[in-house]
VEXVEX-516282 format. One record per residue (C-alpha): residue in three letters; x, y, z. Coordinates in steps of 0.5 Angstrom, whole numbers, plus 500, padded with zeros to 3 digits. Last residue first. Layout:
BEGIN
ALAXYZ...
END
This chain:
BEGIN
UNK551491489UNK552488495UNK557492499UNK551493504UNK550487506UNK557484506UNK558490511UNK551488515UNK553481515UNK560481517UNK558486524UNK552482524UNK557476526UNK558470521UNK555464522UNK547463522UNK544457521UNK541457528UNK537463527UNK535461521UNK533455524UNK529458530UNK526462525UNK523456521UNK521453527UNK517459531UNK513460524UNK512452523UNK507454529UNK504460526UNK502455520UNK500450524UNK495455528UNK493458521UNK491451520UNK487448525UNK483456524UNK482454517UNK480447518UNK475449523UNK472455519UNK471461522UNK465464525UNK463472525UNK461476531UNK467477533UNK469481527UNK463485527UNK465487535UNK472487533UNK469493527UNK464496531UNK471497537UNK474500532UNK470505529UNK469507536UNK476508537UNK477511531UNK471516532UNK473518539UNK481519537UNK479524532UNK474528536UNK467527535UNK461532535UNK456527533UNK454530526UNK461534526UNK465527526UNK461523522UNK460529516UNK468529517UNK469523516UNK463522509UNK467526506UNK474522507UNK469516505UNK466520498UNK459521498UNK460529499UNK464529493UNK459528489UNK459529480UNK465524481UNK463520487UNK457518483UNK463517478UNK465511484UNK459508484UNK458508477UNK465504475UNK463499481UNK456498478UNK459496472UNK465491475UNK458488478UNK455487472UNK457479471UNK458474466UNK465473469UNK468474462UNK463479459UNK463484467UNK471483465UNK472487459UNK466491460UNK470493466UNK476495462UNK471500458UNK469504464UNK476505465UNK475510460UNK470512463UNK472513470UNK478517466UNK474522463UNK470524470UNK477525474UNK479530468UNK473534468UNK473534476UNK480536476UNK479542472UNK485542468UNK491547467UNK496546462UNK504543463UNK502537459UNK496536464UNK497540471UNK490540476UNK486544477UNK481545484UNK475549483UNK470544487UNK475543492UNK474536494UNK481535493UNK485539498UNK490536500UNK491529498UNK488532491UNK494537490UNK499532493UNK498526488UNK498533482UNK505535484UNK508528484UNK505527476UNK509534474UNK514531478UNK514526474UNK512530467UNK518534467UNK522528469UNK519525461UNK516519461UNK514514456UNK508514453UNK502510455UNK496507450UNK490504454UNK491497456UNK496496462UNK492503465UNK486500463UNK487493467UNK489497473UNK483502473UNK478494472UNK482492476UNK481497482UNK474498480UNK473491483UNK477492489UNK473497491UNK467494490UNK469487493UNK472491500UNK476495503UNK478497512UNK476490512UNK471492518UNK470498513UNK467504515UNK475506518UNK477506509UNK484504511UNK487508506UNK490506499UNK495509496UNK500503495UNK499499489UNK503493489UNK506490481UNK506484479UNK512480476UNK516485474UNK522481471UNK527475472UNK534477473UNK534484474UNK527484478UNK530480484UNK537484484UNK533489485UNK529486491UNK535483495UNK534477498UNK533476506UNK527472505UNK526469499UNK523472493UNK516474490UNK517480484UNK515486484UNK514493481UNK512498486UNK506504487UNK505510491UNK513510491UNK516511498UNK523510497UNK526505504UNK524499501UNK530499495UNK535499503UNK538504506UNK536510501UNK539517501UNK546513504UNK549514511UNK548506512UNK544500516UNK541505522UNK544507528UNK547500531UNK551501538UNK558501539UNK558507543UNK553511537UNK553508531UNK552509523UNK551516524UNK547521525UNK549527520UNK552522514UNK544522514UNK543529514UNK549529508UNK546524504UNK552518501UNK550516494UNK549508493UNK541506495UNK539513491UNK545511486UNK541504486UNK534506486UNK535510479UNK539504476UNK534499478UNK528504474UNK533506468UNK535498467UNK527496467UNK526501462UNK521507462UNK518508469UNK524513471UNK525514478UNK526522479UNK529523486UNK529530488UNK523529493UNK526524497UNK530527502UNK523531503UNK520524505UNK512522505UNK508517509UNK504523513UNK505530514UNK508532508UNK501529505UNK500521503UNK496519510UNK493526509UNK488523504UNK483526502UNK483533504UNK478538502UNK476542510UNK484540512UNK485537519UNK487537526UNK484535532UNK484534539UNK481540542UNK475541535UNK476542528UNK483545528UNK487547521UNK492543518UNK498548516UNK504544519UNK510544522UNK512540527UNK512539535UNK505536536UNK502533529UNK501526531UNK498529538UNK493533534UNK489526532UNK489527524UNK484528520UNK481529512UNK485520513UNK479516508UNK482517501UNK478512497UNK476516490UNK481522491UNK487518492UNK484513487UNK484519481UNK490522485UNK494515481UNK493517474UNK500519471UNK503515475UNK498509474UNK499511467UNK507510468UNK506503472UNK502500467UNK507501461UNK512499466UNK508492467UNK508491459UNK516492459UNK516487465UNK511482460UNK516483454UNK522481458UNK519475461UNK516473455UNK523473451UNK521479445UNK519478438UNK512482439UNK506483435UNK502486440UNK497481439UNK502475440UNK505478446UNK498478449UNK497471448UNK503469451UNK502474457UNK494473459UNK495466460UNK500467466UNK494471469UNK495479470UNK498481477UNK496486482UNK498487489UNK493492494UNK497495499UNK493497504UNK495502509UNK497504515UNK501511519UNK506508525UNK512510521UNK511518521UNK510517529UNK518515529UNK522519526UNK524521518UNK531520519UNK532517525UNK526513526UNK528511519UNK534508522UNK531503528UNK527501523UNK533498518UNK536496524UNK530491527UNK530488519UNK538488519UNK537484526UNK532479524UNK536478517UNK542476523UNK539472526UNK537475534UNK530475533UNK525480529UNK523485533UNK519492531UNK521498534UNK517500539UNK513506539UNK512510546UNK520513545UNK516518540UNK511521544UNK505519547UNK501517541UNK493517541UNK491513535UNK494513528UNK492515522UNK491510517UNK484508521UNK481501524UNK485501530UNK485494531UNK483491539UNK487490545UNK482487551UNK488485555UNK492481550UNK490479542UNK490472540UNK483471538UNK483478534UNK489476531UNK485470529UNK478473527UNK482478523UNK486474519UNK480470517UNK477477515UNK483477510UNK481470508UNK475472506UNK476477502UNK481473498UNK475468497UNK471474496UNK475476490UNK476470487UNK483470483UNK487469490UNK494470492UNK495469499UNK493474504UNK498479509UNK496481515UNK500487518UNK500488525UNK504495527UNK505494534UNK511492534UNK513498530UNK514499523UNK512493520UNK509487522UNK508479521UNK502476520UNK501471514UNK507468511UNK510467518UNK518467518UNK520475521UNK514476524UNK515469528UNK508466531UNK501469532UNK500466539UNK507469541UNK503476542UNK507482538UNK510485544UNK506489549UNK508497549UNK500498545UNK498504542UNK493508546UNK485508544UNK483508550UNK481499551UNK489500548UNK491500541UNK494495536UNK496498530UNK493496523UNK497494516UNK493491511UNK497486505UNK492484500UNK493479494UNK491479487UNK491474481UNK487476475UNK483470471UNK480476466UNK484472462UNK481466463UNK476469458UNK479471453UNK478478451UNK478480444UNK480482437UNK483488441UNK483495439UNK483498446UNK477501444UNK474497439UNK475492444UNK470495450UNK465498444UNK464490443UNK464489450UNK459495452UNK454492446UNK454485449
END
């Protein structure tokens, strides 16, 4: 009870209910399919797991080959958990010629740029904008940059919590607006303290050499067919990996709704000259949806997202401009390659607890010398954050990142005592603890323990992932499912196939008309 008081006196609280500790969460996991060798798959998306464009489940990202599930929203976490890994035993099901998941961020061996298809979504015209809008990041930022993967993790408080909070925090506003600014106030904290997650869970210190063939790089060589850096974390989020230099000029503003829609919408509306470079067309066929330093709101690589649910083929600004942050999707984790899941039940714990404290603890507003300031910090600790003496930038003064890291665990020590009482558990303690081990030793963290894999056992990248991989099928294989759950994850890949016949029959206007409405939405 002592760690609960101490927990309110802290964020000054009266108290902590117990449904408020009812936090929603979903998981979406993106994982390439290779070949038995640890080459990407050219087959298409296999039938038997329905529509990409229409299933609520399974669908993909970048390529065809980029399989992305996606969980429903759960307030139990091994009930989310376990549907993730039904996903899996499906896909697995379905899988041609003996392919299995890559179970890395970085991708598996790639031949080149014209061996990774584009995603396919049918002839409607949504299904030919979201190929389109693909077809233009190749061009942009190429091709093997899009087949990195990730989890995001998405994160919303219970409905409960909101009505009570605003009381507390003695506000006057329509609900909908005081829970986005609430969400803001996360969001700002969560920026200014994202490399800690980076550092904690980065599992990607190394690259296959053939990711790198042909661009610039200052990644070192551990063996023939790798390339890493000795105290990288996460090269998934380095230059190299899921990051654009068009975009480094942008500066979002996380302090209002209307700064943060307006900040994307010139982005979305402003003409960028190498873009203007390529083209919309060439011989009549489609380049990309349009010259602007962003094609769509997706297109900026934020490591965090406020959201809200939409149908499909909605614009997500227009979304947020009429109703609000609904959750927000948190996007710096990498695929842990010792997880079957590539993430589990103590990960997502400390999470929420992270989560919890940057909505709870004080968060001022954000100056753009602080943005990038916050920007530089996330780049130091991908590249080289278990460099003992690294310091990082706090209000233009130098910090060493191991003092600074120890202090945010525990202060989200405080927001798992909060949810340790309300779920009569200790199990958001101990995932506070296992991570402040990983403070004081960074040998314990997954992008260490890689390389103390790959070393021991003298494994290339490729080796490694491949044999990550094939223990996950295998784990994967091994497990049963439901009989209820598999009868209803064939229907609802069934009703996918129906759901995209209609749109495609429903659709009357050329794509040549939709794309110019499309793009004159504002």
């Amino acid at each position: 009870m002592r760690p609960y008081k101490e927990a309110l006196a802290h964020f000054n609280l009266p108290e902590f209910k117990t449904e408020w500790g009812q936090i929603v969460r979903g998981i979406e996991k993106e994982s390439l399919r290779v070949t038995p060798t640890g080459r990407l798959a050219q087959t298409d998306h296999p039938p038997a797991l329905g529509c990409a464009l229409t299933h609520p489940y399974i669908t993909t990202d970048f390529s065809e080959a980029l399989l992305e599930l996606i969980t429903p929203t759960f307030t139990d976490i091994e009930a989310c958990l376990q549907f993730l890994a039904d996903l899996h035993k499906f896909s697995y099901a379905q899988l041609e010629d003996q392919e299995t998941l890559w179970g890395l961020s970085m991708p598996c061996i790639l031949a080149g740029e014209d061996q990774i298809p584009l995603a396919r979504y049918g002839s409607s015209n949504i299904g030919r904008l979201k190929t389109l809008y693909r077809e233009g990041l190749g061009h942009r930022y190429g091709r093997l940059m899009q087949t990195v993967a990730g989890i995001h993790y998405n994160f919303s408080m219970p409905e409960s919590f909101w009505a009570d909070y605003r009381v507390l925090k003695q506000s006057t506003e329509q609900l909908e607006a005081f829970q986005t600014r609430q969400y803001l106030h996360l969001i700002r904290n969560y920026h200014r303290y994202a490399w800690l997650l980076v550092y904690l869970f980065g599992a990607s210190p190394t690259v296959c050499r053939c990711f790198a063939a042909g661009r610039k790089h200052d990644l070192q060589e551990l063996d023939s067919g790798t390339l890493y850096k000795p105290d990288a974390t996460c090269l998934r989020m380095s230059n190299l990996g899921y990051k654009s230099e068009a975009q480094k000029s942008i500066f979002v503003c996380y302090n209002e709704l209307g700064s943060y829609l307006e900040s994307l919408q010139k982005a979305m509306s402003t003409p960028y000259e190498p873009y203007v470079a390529i083209g919309s067309r060439d011989d009549g066929t489609h380049l990309q949806i349009n010259t602007n330093l962003l094609q769509l709101e997706n297109e900026f690589y934020a490591t965090i997202r406020p959201k809200r649910v939409g149908a499909s083929g909605e614009h997500p600004l227009q979304l947020l401009r009429e109703h609000g942050i609904q959750y927000v999707e948190v996007r710096v984790l990498d695929l842990n390659p010792f997880l079957p899941l590539g993430i589990d039940a103590e990960q997502i714990r400390f999470l929420d607890s992270f989560l919890l404290f940057c909505l709870l603890a004080d968060s001022p507003e954000c100056t753009e010398r602080e943005y990038f300031e916050t920007e530089a910090n996330l780049a130091a600790v991908v590249n080289k954050g278990r460099d003992p003496e690294l310091k990082l930038s706090h209000k233009g003064e130098q910090l060493s990142m191991r003092e600074w890291a120890r202090d945010l665990v525990e202060k989200t020590r405080q927001s798992a005592a909060l949810l340790d009482q309300v779920h009569e558990t200790d199990a958001y303690s101990k995932s506070i603890q296992t991570q402040s081990a990983k403070v004081e030793n960074s040998e314990l963290t997954p992008s260490a323990q890689v390389l103390q894999v790959m070393k021991k056992d003298k494994l290339a990248f490729a080796v490694f992932g491949l044999q990550q991989s094939l223990a996950h099928q295998a784990w994967f294989r091994e497990q049963a499912m439901a009989p209820k759950q598999l009868d209803h994850l064939i229907a609802v890949s069934a009703q996918s196939v129906a759901k995209q016949a209609a749109i495609e029959a429903s659709d009357d206007i050329s794509f040549d008309q939709y794309l110019e409405q499309w793009n004159s939405f504002r």
